[in-house]
N, C-alpha and C positions, 0 to 999 in steps of 0.2 A: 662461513661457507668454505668447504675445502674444493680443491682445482684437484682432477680429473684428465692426467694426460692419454689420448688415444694415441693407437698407432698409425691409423689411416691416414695420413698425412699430420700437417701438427695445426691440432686442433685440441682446445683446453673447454672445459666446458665447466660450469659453476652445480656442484652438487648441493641440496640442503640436506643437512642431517635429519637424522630423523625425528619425528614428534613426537616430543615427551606426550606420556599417559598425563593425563588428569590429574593424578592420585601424584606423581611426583613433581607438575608445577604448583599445587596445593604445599607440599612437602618443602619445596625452595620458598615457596613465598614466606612459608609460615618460620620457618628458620630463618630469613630477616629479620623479618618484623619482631622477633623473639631476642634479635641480636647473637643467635651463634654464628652467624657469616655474614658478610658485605655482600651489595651486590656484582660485584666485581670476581669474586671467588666463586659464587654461584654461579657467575656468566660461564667464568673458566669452567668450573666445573660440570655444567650441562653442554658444554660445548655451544654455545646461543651468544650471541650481545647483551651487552649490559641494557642495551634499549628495549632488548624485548622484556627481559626480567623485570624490569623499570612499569612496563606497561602489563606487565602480567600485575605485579604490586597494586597496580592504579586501578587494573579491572576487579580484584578482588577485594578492596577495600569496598569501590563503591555497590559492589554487590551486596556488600555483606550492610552497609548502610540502608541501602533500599531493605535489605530483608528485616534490618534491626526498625526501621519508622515503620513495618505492616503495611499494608497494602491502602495507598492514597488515592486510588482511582481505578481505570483501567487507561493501560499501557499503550500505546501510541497504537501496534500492532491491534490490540482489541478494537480499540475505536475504529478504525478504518474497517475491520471484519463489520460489526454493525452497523456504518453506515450502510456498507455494500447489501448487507440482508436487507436491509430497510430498502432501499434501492428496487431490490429485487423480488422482495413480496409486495411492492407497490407497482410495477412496471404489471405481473399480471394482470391484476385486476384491472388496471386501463387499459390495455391491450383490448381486452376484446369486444371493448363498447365502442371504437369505431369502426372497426369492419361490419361490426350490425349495424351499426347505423347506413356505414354506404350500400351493404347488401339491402337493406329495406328501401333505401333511395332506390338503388336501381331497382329494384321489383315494382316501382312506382307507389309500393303502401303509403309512403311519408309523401305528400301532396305538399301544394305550396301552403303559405302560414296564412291563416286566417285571417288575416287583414287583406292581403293580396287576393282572396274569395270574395268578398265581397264588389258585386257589380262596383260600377264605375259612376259616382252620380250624373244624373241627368242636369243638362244644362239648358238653359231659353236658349234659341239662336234664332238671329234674325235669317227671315230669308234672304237670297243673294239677293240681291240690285232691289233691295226696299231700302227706303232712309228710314230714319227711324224713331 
């Protein structure tokens, strides 16, 4: 990062250079790994740390691995998309079986359950103040 002096009082402020295209960290990486330059010469010369170069290295290797095994499943990202569908084409169809239900409660259609209908058996009782 290069420093940036203002004039408005003294104040320094940290600039990042700009982002390389695509096509020219493809270009660095691949001139490593080919052995025409270090990563140190590359740093110098993109104007970048040797860290990021390092880590530019490391993301396109293992890209290029995932791409070389073909595709082993779906990707973290996919799986969470279909849970969520699943989620969410399940969520309507419950949704609107109970509010019928409490709308029919209240309209009083749905009655108590059939066990609760039926009288209440009949019991003997004695009269009061008979022994028995």
């Amino acid at each position: 990062m290069s420093r940036v002096l203002l004039r408005e009082g003294v104040r320094s402020i940290m600039v990042r250079p700009p982002a390389l295209p695509p096509e020219e960290k493809v270009r660095i990486v691949l001139s490593i790994l080919a052995g025409e330059t270090t990563v140190a010469e590359a740093a110098r010369r993109a104007k970048v740390s040797e860290q990021s170069i390092g880590t530019r290295k490391r993301q396109f290797l293992e890209s290029g691995r995932a791409g070389l095994a073909g595709k082993s499943g779906p990707s973290t990202r996919e799986q969470q998309l279909e849970a969520q569908v699943a989620d969410l084409t399940q969520a309507p169809g419950e949704a609107p079986v109970e509010p019928r239900v409490w709308k029919k409660s209240a309209e009083g259609r749905l009655g108590p359950s059939r066990t609760s209908r039926r009288p209440a058996p009949r019991r003997a009782c004695r009269p009061r103040g008979s022994a028995g």
